[in-house]
KOLMIRO-27243 format. One record per residue (C-alpha): y, z, x. Coordinates in steps of 0.2 Angstrom, whole numbers, plus 5000, padded with zeros to 4 digits. Example, Ala and Ser with C-alpha at 12.3 -4.5 7.8 and 13.67 -1.06 7.14 Angstrom:
BEGIN
497850395062/499550365068/
% end
This chain:
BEGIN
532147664894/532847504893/532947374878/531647264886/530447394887/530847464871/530547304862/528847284872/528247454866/528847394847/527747264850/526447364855/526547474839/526447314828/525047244837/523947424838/524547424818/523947254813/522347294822/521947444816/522247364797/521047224804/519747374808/519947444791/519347294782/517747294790/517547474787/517847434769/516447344765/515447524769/516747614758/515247704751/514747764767/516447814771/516747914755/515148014759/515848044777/517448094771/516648224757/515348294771/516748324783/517748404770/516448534767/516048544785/517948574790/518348694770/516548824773/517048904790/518748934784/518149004770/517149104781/518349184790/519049274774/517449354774/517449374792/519049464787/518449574770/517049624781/518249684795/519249784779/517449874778/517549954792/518750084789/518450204807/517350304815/515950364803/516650264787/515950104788/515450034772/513649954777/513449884761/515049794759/514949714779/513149684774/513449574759/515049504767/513849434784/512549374774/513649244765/514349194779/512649164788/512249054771/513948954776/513548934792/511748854789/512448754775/514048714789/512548634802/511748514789/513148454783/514048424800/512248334804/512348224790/514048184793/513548124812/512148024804/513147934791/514547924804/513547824818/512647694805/514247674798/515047624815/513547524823/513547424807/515247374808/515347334827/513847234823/514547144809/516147104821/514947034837/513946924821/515546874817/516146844834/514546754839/514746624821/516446604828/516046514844/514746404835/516546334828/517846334839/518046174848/517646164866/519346124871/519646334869/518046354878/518546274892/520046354894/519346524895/518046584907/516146634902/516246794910/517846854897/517146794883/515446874885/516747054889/517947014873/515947014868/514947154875/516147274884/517747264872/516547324856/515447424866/517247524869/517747464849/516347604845/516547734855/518147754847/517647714830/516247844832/517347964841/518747924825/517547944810/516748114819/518348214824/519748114813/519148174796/518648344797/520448364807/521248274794/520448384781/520148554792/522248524793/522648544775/521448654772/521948784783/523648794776/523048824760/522048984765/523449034776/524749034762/523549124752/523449264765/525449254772/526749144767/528149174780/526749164793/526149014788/527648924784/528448984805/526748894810/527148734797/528848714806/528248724826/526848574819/527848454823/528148484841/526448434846/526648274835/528048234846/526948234860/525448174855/526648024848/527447994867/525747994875/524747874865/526247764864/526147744883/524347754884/524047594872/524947464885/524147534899/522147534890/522747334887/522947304905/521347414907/520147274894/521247124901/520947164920/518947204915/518647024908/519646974924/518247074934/516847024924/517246824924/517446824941/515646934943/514646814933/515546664940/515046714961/513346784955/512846624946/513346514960/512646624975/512046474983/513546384984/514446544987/513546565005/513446385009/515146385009/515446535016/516346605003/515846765003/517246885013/518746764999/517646814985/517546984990/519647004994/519846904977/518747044968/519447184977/521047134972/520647134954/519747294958/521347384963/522147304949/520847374938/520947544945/522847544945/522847514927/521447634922/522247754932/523647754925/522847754904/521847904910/523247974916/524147964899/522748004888/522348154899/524048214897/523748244877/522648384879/523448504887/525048464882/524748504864/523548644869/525048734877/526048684862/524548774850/524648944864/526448984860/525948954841/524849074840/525849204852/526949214839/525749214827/525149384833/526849444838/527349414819/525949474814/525849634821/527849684815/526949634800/525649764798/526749874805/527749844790/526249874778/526349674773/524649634779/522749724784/522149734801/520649584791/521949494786/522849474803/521149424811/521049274796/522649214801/522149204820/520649134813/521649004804/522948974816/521548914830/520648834816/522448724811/523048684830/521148614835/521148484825/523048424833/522048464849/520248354843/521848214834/522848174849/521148134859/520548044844/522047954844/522047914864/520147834861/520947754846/522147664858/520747614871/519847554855/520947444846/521647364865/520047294865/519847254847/521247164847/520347044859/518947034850/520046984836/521046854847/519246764849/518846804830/520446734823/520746574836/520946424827/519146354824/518746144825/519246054810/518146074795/516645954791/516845834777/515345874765/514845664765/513145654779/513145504790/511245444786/510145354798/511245244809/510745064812/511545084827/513244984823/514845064834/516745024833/518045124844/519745084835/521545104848/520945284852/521945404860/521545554868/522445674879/521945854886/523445904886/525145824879/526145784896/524545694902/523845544894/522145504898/521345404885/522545244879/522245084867/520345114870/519144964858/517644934857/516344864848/514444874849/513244774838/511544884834/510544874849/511844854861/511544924878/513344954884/513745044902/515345124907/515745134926/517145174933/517745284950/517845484945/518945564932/519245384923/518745464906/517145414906/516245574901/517745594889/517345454880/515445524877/516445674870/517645584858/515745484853/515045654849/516545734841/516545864854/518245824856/519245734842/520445574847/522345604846/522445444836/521445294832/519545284823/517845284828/516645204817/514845204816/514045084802/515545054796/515845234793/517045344799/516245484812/517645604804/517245584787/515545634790/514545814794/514545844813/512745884812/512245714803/513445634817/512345704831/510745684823/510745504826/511145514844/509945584858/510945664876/510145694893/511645754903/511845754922/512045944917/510446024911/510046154898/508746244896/508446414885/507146544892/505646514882/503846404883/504046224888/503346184873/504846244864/505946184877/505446004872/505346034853/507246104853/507745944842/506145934833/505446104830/503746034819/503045884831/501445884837/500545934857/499845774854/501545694850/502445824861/501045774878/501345574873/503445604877/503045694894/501745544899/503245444893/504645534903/503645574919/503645744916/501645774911/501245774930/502245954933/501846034916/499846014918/500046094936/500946244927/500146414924/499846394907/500346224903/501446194887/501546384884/502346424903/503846514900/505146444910/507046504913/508646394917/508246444936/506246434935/506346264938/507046134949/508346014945/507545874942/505945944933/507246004922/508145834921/506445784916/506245904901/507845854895/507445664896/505745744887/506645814874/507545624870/506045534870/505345634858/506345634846/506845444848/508545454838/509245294834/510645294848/510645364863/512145434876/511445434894/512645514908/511945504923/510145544916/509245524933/510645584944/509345744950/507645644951/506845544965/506945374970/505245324964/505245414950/507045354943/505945194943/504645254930/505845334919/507145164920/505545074914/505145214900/507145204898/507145014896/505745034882/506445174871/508445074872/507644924863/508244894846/509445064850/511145054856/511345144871/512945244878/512545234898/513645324911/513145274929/513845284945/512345214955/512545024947/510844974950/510345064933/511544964922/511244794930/510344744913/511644794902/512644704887/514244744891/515044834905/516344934903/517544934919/518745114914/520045174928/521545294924/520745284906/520845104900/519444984899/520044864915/518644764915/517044714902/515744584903/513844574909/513444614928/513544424932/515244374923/515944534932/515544484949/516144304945/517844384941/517744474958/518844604952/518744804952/517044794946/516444684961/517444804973/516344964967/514844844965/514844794985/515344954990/513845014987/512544874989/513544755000/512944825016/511044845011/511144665005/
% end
């Protein structure tokens, strides 16, 4: 082996510890539970041993043919059929204790997981795919408790069927039990290798799995565009090829973990071949009975199992904490910064940007010296050609990102020394991407103000053009609908519903009517131009027709406000603005 790999698998075994101590802490928290286990599956492992001392006695009893001691066996086989009953209820309760024990805590680690995407900021979210989180998710802990459940089950009665099989044996021979003591550790060896190996190998298995599953649910969800575009056969190479690499590495951790069995299994034969080898010079000798030989079989079996029920214990174990420790990478990423207690209250609509910066990633400045300031009531427009930072900006507004440098007022009150929540209570969103949760319209509509009215929630639909559709609908305001029940601009329209409800006291608009039709981007304009007064109004727009009206006018390119002014001072400068002005209207004019 050489030093590389040998520092990769020390790393492995650090990594599989911490984890594991990770585990433990939420087992803790049920350490009642886990002390009832651990007694239940010392009296499920301690009775059947004890058993085959009477198994043993009763086998004395039968001295040869014609002198059997009916009375003796008799007794002897009615205790044991009292162990063995007592054995079954408490093996059950065990089981039952066992599985609450694990479903609670791989419950309480997807709660936990779920709480920590409400806070991790969407720069992380960005970076990863859907598909793996929702694996780290549902897969990695659905494995987590097969493991776990496996673990709690097997690991304790081994653990405990272990010691307390020594402690008969010794009671019955010491120098057999103490040949079986020193050919143990031969099977540790081996189980050791194995799940050493078997570890890296169950990592590549979970990593290669989100692969598969991100890619699954990002060419299922875009069918459409997937067979417009004809890329079906790429999608299909690109998911065989993570396929092989998916096979490959569960191959190759069930060919590991596989090994354990019957490697320690042969280990456990030669043990007890010399077991009964020993122990037959033994009776020879006059050193032990016929019973007590059959105890020690007994025993010995009863003592290599559990190495045999441990090393496959410790193979899930492996499987299980490889995908815990992704779990744990999404529990443990660094969440957004922490919300000052202080609440901004109801904005009057007053906005300063202060020589923001803002960069997604440090060798690439996108964002520089940004100012800006926007009396209440201010109806500002930001134009600009594609990837000019305009949507960024709505993010930095929002605190979904937060500025390198630089400060972003509103009232005169820093948007970081104020709650998120308050921050975004005062500003209403329609996107040009639409959201909608599978519910009612009803609900749909009332997402930011769960306690209004039909009456109030009907007058925004009249308002946002959306009344039209919904009456048509099967049941109205109680049609349940889905992100794919609609089209896109009926569900533009239920966002643009959801604002005018609400009516916060600023509003971010990017591209708002990008999905709705030419007559009707009219109505809502009009609706739009009546809900902005005495609010001021964020509008991204690339058809400039919408922002004609505006205040200001922000011209962005590569980032920096080039160009500000109203629609007509603009075109008297005849600079950028005018350019992206008579590109689109200079021929229809």
């Amino acid at each position: 082996m050489s030093r590389a790999e040998e520092v990769e698998m020390q790393g492995d075994r650090e990594k599989s510890g911490k984890t594991f101590r990770k585990v433990m802490q939420y087992i803790g928290k049920y350490r009642i539970l886990l002390v009832l286990s651990v007694i239940l599956a010392a009296v499920s492992a301690v009775l059947p041993l004890y058993a085959a001392i009477l198994f043993g006695d009763a086998i004395d009893g039968i001295l040869g043919a014609g002198k059997v001691d009916f009375e003796t066996v008799t007794w002897y086989l009615s205790r044991i059929l009292v162990l063995i009953i007592v054995t079954s209820i408490c093996t059950f309760l065990m089981n039952l204790i066992n599985n609450r024990m694990t479903y609670r805590v791989v419950q309480d680690i997807r709660s936990r997981a779920i709480r920590q995407i409400q806070v991790l900021p969407l720069k992380y979210l960005d970076a990863h795919s859907t598909g793996d989180i929702v694996s780290r998710i549902i897969t990695d802990t659905d494995q987590l408790s097969d493991g776990l459940l496996l673990g709690f089950t097997q690991l304790f009665s081994g653990i405990v069927t272990i010691v307390a099989t020594l402690i008969f044996m010794f009671s019955k021979d010491v120098l057999i039990s103490i040949l079986v003591i020193c050919l143990t550790p031969v099977s540790f060896f081996v189980a050791k290798f194995i799940a050493t190996h078997s570890y890296a190998m169950f990592q590549k298995q979970t990593k290669a799995r989100g692969e598969q599953t991100a890619l699954i649910e990002e060419m299922v969800g875009n069918e459409k565009v997937v067979r417009v575009f004809g890329y079906g056969e790429r999608a299909s190479k690109r998911f065989s090829q993570i396929n092989e690499k998916l096979r490959d590495a569960s191959q190759q951790a069930v060919f590991y973990s596989s090994l354990t069995n019957p490697s320690t299994r042969f280990v456990n034969s030669l043990i007890y071949a010399v077991v009964v080898l020993v122990g037959a010079f033994r009776i020879l000798a006059g050193g032990l009975t016929v019973g007590g030989l059959s105890a020690l079989l007994t025993y010995c079996n009863q003592y290599t199992k559990p190495f045999n029920d441990i090393s496959s214990v410790v193979t899930e174990l492996q499987n299980a904490l490889a995908c815990a420790s992704r779990i744990f990478a999404l529990i443990e990423e660094k969440p957004q910064s922490a919300d000052p207690r202080k609440d901004l209250p109801a904005a009057k609509g007053e906005a300063d940007i202060d020589d923001v910066f803002f960069s997604y990633t440090k060798e690439q400045h996108l964002i520089e010296h940004f100012r800006l300031h926007a009396a209440p009531g201010t109806r500002v427009a930001i134009v600009g050609p594609t990837g000019c930072g305009k949507t960024t900006l709505i993010n930095l507004l929002m605190r979904f990102y937060d500025a390198d440098s630089g400060d972003i007022r509103i009232d005169g009150t820093s948007i970081y020394d104020c709650s998120r929540r308050s921050l975004r209570k005062n500003f209403g969103m329609v996107l040009q991407d639409t959201w909608l949760h599978a519910g009612t319209i009803r609900e749909n509509i009332a997402f930011g103000k769960p306690d209004a009215t039909d009456e109030e929630i009907i007058q925004a639909a009249k308002e946002a053009r959306s009344w039209e559709f919904i009456r048509r609908m099967p049941e109205g305001l109680d049609t349940v609908v889905t992100d794919d029940s609609l089209s896109a601009g009926q569900k533009q329209l239920l966002c643009i519903t959801r604002v005018m409800l609400v009516l916060p006291p600023m509003l971010i608009l990017d591209e708002a009517t990008s999905s709705i039709d030419t007559r009707t981007e009219i109505l809502i304009q009009n609706a739009f131009d009546r809900m902005m007064k005495g609010r001021t109004s964020f509008v991204v727009a690339h058809r400039l027709s919408t922002i004609r009206n505006a205040d200001i006018i922000l011209v962005m390119k590569d980032g920096k406000i080039i160009e500000q002014g109203n629609h007509e001072s603009l075109m008297a400068a005849n600079g950028f603005y005018t350019k992206l002005y008579n590109a689109q209207f200079a021929k229809a004019e």
